[in-house]
SESE-609225 format. One record per residue (C-alpha): x, y, z. Coordinates in steps of 0.2 Angstrom, whole numbers, always signed. Example, Ala and Ser with C-alpha at 12.3 -4.5 7.8 and 13.67 -1.06 7.14 Angstrom:
2
+-------+-------+-------+
|     X |     Y |     Z |
+-------+-------+-------+
|   +62 |   -22 |   +39 |
|   +68 |    -5 |   +36 |
+-------+-------+-------+
***
This chain:
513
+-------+-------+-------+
|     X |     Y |     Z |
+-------+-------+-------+
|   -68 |  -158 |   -55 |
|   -70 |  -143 |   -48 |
|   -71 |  -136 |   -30 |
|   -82 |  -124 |   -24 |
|   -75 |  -113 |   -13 |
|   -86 |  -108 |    +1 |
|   -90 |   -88 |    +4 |
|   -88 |   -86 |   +21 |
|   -70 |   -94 |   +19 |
|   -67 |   -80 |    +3 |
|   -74 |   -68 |   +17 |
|   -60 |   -71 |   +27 |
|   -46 |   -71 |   +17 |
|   -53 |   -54 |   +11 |
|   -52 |   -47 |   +30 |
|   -36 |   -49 |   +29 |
|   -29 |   -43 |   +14 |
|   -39 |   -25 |   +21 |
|   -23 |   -18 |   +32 |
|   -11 |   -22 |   +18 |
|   -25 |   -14 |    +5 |
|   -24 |    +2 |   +13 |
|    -6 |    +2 |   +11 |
|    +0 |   +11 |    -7 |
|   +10 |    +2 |   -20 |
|   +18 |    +7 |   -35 |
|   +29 |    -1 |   -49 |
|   +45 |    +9 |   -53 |
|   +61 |    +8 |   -65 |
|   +76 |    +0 |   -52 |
|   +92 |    +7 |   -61 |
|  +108 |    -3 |   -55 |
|  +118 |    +7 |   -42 |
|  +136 |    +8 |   -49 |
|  +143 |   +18 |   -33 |
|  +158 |   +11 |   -22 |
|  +152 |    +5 |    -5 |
|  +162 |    +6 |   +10 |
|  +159 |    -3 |   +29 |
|  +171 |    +5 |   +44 |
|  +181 |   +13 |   +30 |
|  +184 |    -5 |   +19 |
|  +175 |   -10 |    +4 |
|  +162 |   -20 |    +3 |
|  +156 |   -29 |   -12 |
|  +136 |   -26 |    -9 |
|  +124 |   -24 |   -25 |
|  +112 |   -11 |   -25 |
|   +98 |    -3 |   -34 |
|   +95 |   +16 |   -36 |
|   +74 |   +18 |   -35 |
|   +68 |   +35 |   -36 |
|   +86 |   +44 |   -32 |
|   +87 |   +31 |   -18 |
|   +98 |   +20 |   -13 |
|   +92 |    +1 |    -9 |
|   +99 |   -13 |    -4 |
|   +94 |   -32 |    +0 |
|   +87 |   -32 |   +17 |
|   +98 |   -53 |   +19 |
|  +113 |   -43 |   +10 |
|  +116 |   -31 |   +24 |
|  +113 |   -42 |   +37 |
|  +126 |   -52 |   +30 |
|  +139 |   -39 |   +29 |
|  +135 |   -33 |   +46 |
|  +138 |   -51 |   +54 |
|  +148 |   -51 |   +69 |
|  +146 |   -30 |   +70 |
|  +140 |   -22 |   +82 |
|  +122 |   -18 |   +73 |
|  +122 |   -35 |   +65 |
|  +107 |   -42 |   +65 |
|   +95 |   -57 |   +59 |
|   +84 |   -59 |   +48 |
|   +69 |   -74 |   +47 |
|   +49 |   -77 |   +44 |
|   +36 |   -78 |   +58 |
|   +24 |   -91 |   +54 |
|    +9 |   -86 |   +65 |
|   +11 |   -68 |   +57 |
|   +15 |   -73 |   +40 |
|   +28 |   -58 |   +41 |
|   +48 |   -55 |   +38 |
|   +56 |   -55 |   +56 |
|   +71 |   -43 |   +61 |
|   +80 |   -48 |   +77 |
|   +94 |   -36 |   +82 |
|  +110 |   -40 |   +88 |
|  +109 |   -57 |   +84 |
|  +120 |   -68 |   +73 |
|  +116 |   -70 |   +53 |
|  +118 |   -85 |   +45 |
|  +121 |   -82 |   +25 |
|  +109 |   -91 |   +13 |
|  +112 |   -96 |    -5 |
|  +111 |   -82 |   -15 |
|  +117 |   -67 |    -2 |
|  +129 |   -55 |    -8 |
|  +125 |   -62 |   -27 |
|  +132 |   -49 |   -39 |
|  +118 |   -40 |   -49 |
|  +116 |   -45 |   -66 |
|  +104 |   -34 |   -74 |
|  +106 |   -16 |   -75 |
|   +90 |   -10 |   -74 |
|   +73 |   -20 |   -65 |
|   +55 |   -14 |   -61 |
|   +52 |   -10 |   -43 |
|   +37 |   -12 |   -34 |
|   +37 |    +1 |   -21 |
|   +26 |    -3 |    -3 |
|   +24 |    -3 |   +11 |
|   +24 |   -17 |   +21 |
|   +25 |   -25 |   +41 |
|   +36 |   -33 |   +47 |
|   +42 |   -38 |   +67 |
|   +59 |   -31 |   +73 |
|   +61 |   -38 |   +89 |
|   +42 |   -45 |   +89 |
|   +36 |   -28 |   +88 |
|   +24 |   -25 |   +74 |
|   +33 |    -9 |   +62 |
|   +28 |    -3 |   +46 |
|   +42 |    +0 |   +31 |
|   +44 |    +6 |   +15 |
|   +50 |    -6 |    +5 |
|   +56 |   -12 |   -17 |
|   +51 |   -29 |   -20 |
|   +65 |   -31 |   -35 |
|   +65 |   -50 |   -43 |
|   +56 |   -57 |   -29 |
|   +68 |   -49 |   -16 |
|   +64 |   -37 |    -3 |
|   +76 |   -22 |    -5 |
|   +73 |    -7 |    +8 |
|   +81 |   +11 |    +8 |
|   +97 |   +10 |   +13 |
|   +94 |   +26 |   +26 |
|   +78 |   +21 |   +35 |
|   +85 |    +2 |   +37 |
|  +102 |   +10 |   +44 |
|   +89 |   +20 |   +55 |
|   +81 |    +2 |   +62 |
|   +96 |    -8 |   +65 |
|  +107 |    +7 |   +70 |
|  +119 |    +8 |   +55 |
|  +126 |   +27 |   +51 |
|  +123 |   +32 |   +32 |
|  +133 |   +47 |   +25 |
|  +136 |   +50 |    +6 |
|  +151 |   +57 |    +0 |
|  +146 |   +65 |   -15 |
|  +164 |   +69 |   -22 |
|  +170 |   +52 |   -26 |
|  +152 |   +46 |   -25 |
|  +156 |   +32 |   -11 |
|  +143 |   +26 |    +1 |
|  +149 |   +26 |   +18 |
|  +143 |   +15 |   +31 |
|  +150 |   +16 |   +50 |
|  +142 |    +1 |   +60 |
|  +148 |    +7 |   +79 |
|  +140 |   +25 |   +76 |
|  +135 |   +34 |   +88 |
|  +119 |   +36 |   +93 |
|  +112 |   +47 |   +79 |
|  +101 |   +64 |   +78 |
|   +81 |   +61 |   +74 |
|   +77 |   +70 |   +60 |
|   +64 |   +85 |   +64 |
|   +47 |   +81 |   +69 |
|   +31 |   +91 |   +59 |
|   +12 |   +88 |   +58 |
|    +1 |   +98 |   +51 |
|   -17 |  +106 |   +57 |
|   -29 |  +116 |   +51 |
|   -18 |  +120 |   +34 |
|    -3 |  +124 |   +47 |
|   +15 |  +118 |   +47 |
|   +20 |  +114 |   +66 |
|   +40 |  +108 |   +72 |
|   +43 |  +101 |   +87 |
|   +52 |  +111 |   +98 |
|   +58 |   +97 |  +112 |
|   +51 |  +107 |  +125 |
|   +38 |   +98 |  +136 |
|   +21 |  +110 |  +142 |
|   +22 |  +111 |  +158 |
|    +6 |  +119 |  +161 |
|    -5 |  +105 |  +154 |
|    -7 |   +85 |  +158 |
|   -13 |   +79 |  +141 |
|   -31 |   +80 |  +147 |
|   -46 |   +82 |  +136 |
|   -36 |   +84 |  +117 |
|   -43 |   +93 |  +101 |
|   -40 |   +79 |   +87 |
|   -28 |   +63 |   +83 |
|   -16 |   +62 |   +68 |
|   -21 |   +50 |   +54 |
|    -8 |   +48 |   +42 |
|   +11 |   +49 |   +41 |
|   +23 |   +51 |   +30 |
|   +44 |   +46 |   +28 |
|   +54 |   +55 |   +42 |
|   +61 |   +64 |   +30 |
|   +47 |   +72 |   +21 |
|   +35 |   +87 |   +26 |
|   +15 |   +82 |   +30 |
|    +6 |   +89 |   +16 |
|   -11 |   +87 |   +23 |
|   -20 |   +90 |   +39 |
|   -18 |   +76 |   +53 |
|    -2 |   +71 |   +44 |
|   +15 |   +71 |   +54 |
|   +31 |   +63 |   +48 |
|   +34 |   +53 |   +62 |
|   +20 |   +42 |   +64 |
|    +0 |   +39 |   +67 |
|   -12 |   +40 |   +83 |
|    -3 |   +52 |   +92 |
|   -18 |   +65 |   +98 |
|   -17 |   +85 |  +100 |
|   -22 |  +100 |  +109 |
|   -22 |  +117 |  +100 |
|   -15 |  +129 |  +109 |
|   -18 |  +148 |  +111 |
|   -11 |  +163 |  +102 |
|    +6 |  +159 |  +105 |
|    +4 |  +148 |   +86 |
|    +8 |  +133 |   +96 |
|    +2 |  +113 |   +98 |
|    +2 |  +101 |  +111 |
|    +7 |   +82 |  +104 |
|    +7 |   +68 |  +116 |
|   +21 |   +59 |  +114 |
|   +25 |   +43 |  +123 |
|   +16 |   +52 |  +138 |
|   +24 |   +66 |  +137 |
|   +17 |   +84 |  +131 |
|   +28 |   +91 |  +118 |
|   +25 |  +108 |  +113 |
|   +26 |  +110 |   +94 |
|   +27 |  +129 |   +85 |
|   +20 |  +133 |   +68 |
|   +34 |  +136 |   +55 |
|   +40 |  +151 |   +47 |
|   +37 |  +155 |   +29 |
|   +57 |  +154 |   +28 |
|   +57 |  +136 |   +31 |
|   +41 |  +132 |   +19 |
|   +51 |  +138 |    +5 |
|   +65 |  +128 |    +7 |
|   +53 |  +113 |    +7 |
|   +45 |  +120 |    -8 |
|   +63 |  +118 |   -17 |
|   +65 |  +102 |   -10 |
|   +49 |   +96 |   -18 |
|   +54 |  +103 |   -37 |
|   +69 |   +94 |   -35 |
|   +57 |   +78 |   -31 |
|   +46 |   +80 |   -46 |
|   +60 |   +82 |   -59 |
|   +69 |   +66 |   -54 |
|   +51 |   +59 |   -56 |
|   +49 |   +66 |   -72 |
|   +66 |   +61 |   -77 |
|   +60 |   +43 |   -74 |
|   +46 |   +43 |   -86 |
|   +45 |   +26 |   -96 |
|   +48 |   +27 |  -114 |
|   +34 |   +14 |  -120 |
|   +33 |   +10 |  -143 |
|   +20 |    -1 |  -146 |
|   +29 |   -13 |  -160 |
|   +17 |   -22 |  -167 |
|    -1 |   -26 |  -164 |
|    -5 |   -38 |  -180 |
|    +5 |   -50 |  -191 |
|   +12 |   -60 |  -176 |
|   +27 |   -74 |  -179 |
|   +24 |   -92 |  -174 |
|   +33 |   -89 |  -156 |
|   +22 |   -71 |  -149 |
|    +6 |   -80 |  -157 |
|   +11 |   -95 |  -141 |
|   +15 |   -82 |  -129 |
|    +0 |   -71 |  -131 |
|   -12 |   -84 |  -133 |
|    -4 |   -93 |  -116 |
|    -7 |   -77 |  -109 |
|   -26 |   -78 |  -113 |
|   -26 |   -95 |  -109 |
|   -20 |   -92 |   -90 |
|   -34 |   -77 |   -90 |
|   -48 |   -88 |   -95 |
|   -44 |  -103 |   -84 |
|   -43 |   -93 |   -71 |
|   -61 |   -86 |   -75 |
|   -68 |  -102 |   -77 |
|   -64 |  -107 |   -62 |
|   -70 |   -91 |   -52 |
|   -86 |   -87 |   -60 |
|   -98 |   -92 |   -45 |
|   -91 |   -85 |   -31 |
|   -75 |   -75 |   -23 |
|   -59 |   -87 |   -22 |
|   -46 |   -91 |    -9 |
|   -31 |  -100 |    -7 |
|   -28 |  -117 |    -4 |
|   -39 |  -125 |   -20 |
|   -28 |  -137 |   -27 |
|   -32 |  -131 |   -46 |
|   -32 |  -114 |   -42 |
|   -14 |  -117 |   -33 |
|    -7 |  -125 |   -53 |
|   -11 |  -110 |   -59 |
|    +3 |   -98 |   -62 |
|    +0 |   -78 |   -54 |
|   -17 |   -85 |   -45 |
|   -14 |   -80 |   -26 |
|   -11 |   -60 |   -36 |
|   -26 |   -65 |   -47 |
|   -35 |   -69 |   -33 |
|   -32 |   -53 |   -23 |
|   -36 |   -43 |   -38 |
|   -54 |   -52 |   -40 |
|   -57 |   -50 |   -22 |
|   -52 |   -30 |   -23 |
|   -66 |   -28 |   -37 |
|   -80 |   -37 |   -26 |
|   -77 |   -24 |   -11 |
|   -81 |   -10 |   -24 |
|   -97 |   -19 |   -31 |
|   -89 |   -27 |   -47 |
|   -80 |   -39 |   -54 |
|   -63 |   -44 |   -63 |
|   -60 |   -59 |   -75 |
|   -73 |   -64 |   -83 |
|   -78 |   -76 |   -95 |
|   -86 |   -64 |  -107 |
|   -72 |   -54 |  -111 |
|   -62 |   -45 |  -127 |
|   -45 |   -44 |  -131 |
|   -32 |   -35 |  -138 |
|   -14 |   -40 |  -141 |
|    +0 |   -30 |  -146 |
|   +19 |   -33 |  -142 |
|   +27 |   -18 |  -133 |
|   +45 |   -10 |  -128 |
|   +46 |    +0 |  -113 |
|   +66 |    +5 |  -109 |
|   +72 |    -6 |  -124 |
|   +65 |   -21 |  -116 |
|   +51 |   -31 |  -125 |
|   +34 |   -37 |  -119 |
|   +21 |   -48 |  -124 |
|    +6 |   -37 |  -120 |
|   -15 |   -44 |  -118 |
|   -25 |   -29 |  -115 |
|   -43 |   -38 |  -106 |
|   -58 |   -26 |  -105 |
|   -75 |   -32 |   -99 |
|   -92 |   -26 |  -102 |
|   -94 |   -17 |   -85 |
|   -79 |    -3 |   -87 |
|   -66 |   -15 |   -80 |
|   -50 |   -19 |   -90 |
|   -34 |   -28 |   -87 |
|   -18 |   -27 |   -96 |
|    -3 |   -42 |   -93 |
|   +13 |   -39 |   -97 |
|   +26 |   -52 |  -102 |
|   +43 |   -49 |  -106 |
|   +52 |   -57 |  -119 |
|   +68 |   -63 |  -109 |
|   +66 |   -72 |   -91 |
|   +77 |   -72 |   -77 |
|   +80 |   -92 |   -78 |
|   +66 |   -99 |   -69 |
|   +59 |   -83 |   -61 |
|   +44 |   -81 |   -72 |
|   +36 |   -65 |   -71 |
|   +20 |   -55 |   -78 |
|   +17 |   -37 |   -72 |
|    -1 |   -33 |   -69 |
|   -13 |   -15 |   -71 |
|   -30 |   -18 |   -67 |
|   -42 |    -4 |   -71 |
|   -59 |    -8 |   -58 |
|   -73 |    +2 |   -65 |
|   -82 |    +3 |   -44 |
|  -101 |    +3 |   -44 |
|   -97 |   +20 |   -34 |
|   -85 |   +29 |   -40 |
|   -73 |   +41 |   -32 |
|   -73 |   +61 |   -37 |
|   -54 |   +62 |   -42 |
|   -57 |   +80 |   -46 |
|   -60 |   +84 |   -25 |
|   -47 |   +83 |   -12 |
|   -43 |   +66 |    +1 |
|   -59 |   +67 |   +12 |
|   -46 |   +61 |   +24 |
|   -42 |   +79 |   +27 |
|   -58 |   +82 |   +37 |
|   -54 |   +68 |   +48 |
|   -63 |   +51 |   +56 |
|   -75 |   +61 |   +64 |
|   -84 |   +69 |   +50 |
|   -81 |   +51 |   +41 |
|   -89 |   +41 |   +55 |
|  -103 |   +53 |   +53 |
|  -108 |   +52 |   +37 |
|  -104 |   +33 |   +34 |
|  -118 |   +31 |   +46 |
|  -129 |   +45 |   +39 |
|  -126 |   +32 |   +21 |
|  -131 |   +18 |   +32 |
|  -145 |   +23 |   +41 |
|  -154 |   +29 |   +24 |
|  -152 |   +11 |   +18 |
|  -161 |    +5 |   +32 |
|  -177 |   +16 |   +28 |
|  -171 |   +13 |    +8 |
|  -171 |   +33 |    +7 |
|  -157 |   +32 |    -6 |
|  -158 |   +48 |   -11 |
|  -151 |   +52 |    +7 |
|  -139 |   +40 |    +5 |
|  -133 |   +46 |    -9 |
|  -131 |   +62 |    -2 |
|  -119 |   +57 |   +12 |
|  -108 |   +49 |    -1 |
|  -107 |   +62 |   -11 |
|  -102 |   +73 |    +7 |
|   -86 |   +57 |    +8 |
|   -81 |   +63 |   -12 |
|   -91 |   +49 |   -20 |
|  -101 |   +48 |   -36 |
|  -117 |   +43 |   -30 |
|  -133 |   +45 |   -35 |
|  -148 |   +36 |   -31 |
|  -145 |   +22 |   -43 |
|  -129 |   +15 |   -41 |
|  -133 |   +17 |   -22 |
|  -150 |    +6 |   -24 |
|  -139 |    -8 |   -34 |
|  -127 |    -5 |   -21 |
|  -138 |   -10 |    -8 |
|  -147 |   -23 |   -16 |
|  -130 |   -33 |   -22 |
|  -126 |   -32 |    +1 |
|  -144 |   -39 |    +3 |
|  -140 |   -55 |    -9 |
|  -124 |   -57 |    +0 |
|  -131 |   -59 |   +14 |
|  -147 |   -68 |    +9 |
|  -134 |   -81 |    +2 |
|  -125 |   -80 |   +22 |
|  -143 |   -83 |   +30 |
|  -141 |   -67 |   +38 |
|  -149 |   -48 |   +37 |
|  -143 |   -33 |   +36 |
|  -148 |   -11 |   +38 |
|  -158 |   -14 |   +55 |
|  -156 |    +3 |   +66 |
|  -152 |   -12 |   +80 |
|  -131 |    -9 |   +79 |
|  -116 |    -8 |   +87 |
|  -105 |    +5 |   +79 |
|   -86 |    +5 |   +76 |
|   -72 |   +10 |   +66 |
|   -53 |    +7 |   +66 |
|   -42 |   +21 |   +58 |
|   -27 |   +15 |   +45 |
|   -13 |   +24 |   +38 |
|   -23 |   +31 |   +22 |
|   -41 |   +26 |   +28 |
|   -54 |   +22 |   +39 |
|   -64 |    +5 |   +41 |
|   -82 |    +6 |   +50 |
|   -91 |    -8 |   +54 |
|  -109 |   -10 |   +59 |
|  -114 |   -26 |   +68 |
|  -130 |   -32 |   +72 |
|  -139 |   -40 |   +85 |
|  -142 |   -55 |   +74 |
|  -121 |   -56 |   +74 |
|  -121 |   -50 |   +55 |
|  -107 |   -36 |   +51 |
|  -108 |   -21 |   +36 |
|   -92 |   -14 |   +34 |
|   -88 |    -1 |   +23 |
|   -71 |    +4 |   +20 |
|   -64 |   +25 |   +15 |
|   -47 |   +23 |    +9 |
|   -38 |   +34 |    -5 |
|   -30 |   +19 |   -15 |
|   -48 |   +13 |   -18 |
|   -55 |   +17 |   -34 |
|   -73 |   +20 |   -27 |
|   -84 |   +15 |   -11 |
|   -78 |    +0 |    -3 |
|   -93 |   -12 |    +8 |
|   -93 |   -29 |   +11 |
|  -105 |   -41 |   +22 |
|   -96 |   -50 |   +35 |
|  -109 |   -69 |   +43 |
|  -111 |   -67 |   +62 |
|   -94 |   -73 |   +69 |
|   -94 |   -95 |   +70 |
+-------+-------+-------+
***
């Protein structure tokens, strides 16, 4: 019999899938790593995977080779957080399956960044997910536990030094108003951090460049003052006021290089995908494609009415639900939806890298698609089906224009209300016209059926929503911005600007219970 989930419970398990939704993720060829590894000058037998030119490693294997040094560390999972914990200079206790030699020479990798608590403070990291295990470059996970990295390029060894000294930071930049500014490590003397000009939203890895403005590559939140004709910045750092100057044309080039250099390798990894057969299947890929279908369908039947979350017992038997799950909610926030009953399929069998897949391409009548992959072979019980979903948003982003990030949460914050407030006197011309300001393809149309899907939902809450009555906030991410409108009846519109989402992002939120 089946369960009906309720929509304020679905309403909360999207909530909090928002953070990590902000957070970019990508599926990439993991090559095994064939070069020698060395800890304090003797070699150790540690597997490791080389994703995008870097090196990665098994965050529990490294733990494990470091037990008993002096950066050794532990590794475990915080309940109440839900998130992989790191605690430093503490004993690790080796698992079944640490330091396992790695079978398969190449792997997908789905690159991401993810949070996790070293020492119980919250930090954000890039990380591989490769067969189900967290991998994390070897460099930035050398730079959290204090484990020195050098490469010897001549006999290609990997050389790790646990009792390093205390190592140089690599140079800080940000980037304003189209400059390049380098921190200088001098403090301003002639200032107190007072009244500043603007805060940095995004960030990128310590060692890359910021490539747009309010980026730095050493973190988010930190605010700014401009300074005078002198080409100089202010940055508050950990309360102090640390003059940054802007960088010479000499130094932009040899970042240019370093970024051709980065787009080869990445062109270098291009997949090589045949398509081998798309009719005349045998006996065995007639079962898999249909089983594919099959796990498709029943999931559909069983979310047709209403957004899903965990915790249904039938929904728990089925096989990939909880990514199902996230993916059906991720269509609802941009005003449609994602497995469906009334569908058409396409099966074909596939080889990408000389390894096989069973492929179902799923398209459904509003734009949306969905193509599942699964691979012939299977790594023992570790079943596996990748996943490209194709949302066709009610609005939809203009790819041809830059972020709208660039112009920062001010300008944002002020034309997310500007679409609001036109809702609320249904002028959806003017609405339209804000979201077209934020990059959008809006007209007054898909913003009418936009606000009318908003009104249903929350007709279906008991509540109401686009009164001029509000409270106003907004929280900024790493790539995006989240406002939230709350009104006086205790109902919540949020709409979420984010560059990972394929178009305009709202949701309505009951009065808190």
């Amino acid at each position: 019999m089946k369960k009906k989930i309720s929509l304020l419970l679905a309403i909360l398990m999207l909530v909090t899938l928002i953070p990590t939704a902000f957070a970019e993720s990508k599926t990439v060829d993991a090559v095994k790593n064939t070069k020698k590894v060395t800890l304090d000058g003797e070699e150790v037998m540690v597997g490791a995977y080389d994703v995008e030119g870097y090196n990665y490693l098994k965050l529990r294997d490294v733990a494990a080779i470091l037990n008993g040094k002096k950066c050794q560390f532990d590794v475990g999972y915080d309940k109440p957080t839900k998130l992989i914990s790191i605690e430093l200079a503490k004993a690790y206790e080796k698992v079944e399956g640490d330091l396992a030699e790695i079978k398969d020479e190449k792997a997908k990798a789905i690159i991401r960044v993810i949070k996790i608590l070293v020492n119980g403070e919250e930090k954000e990291v890039k990380t591989a997910l490769i067969n189900e295990n967290n991998y994390m470059q070897l460099r930035d996970l050398g730079s959290l536990v204090g484990l020195d990295v050098k490469y010897d390029a001549a006999n290609k060894v990997i050389m790790l030094k646990s009792d390093a000294e205390e190592k140089e930071e690599a140079p800080r930049y940000v980037m304003i108003k189209s400059k390049l500014y380098k921190d200088t490590g001098e403090i301003n003397k002639n200032m107190t951090c007072g009244t500043m000009d603007g805060k940095i939203l995004t960030t990128v890895d310590a060692k890359e460049m910021p490539k747009k403005d309010n980026e730095s590559n050493f973190g988010i939140g930190y605010e700014y003052q401009i300074g005078g004709e002198d080409g100089s910045i202010t940055v508050e750092i950990d309360d102090k006021c640390l003059i940054f100057k802007e960088v010479k044309e000499e130094e932009k080039t040899e970042d240019k290089k370093d970024e051709k250099k980065e787009e080869k390798k990445e062109e270098a990894s291009e997949k090589n995908i045949k398509v081998l057969k798309t009719d005349n299947f045998d006996e065995l890929e007639t079962t898999k494609l249909d089983a594919i279908i099959k796990l498709h369908d029943m999931f559909a039947a069983y979310t047709k009415d209403d957004y899903i979350v965990g915790g249904n017992a039938i929904l728990d038997a089925i096989p990939f639900s909880e990514y199902m799950i996230t993916l059906k909610n991720m269509a609802k926030l941009v005003g449609t939806d994602i497995y469906l009953e009334d569908r058409t399929v396409s099966k074909r069998i596939e080889e990408i890298d000389g390894k096989k897949y069973y492929v179902a391409e799923i398209k459904y009548a509003n734009g949306s698609s969905i193509i599942q992959k699964l691979p012939f072979e299977q790594d023992g019980d570790n079943v596996t089906m990748a996943t490209t979903a194709g949302i066709m948003a009610l609005i939809a982003k203009d790819y041809e224009k830059d972020s709208i990030l660039k112009k920062g949460s001010e300008f944002i914050t002020t034309k997310v209300k500007a679409f609001h407030d036109a809702l609320c006197d249904k002028n959806y011309k003017a609405a339209a016209e804000a979201l077209n300001d934020l990059n959008f393809k809006a007209d007054e149309e898909n913003v009418k059926k936009t606000a009318e899907l908003r009104l249903k939902n929350a007709k279906e809450l008991g509540e109401e929503v686009f009164a001029k009555d509000y409270d106003f906030t907004f929280k900024e991410y790493e790539t995006g911005v989240v406002c939230k409108f709350k009104y006086k009846n205790g109902a919540s519109f949020e709409v979420y600007i984010g560059d990972q989402f394929s178009g305009l992002g709202t949701f309505v939120l009951p009065k808190e219970q």
